[in-house]
C-alpha positions as MATLAB code, in Angstrom:
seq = 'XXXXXXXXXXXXXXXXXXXXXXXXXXXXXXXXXXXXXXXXXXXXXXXXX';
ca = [
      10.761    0.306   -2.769;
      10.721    3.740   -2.518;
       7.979    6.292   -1.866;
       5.222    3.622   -1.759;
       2.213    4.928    0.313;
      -0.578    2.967    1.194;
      -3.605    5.168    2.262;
      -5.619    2.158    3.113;
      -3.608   -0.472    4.413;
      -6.220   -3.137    5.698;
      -7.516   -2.674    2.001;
      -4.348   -3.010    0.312;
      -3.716   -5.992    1.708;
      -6.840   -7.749    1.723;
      -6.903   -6.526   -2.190;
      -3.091   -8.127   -2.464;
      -4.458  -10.955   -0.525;
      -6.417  -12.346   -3.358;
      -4.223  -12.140   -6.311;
      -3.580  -15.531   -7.657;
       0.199  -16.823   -6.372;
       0.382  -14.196   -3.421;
       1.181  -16.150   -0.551;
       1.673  -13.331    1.827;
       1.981   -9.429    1.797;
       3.973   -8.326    4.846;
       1.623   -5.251    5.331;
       0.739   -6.967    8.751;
      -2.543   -4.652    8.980;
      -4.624   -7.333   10.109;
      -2.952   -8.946   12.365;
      -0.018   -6.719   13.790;
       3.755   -8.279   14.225;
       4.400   -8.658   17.759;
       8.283   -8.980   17.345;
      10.323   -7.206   14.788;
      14.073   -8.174   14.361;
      16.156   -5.173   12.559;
      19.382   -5.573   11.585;
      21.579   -2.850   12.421;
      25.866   -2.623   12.304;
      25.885   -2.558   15.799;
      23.568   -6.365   15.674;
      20.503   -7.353   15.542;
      17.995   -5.620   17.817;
      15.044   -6.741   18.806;
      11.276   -4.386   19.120;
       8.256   -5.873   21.119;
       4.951   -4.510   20.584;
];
């Protein structure tokens, strides 16, 4: 998706949250990611909070 912007993210996904058959959003404003995995062509590289 393209040109999405979420002014409020801990609303948008607590909003998200409750729609029936949402099992999760991926916003992570809640409760951060500690470890993102990103694919690039050189491999995967890894990010640590």
């Amino acid at each position: 998706m393209r040109g999405l912007r979420i002014a409020d993210p801990l609303a948008f996904e607590s909003e998200v949250n409750q729609w029936p058959g949402v099992v999760t959003v991926g916003v992570f404003a809640h409760q951060k990611a500690q470890l993102c995995l990103l694919g690039t062509p050189a491999g995967v590289k890894t990010l640590r909070s």
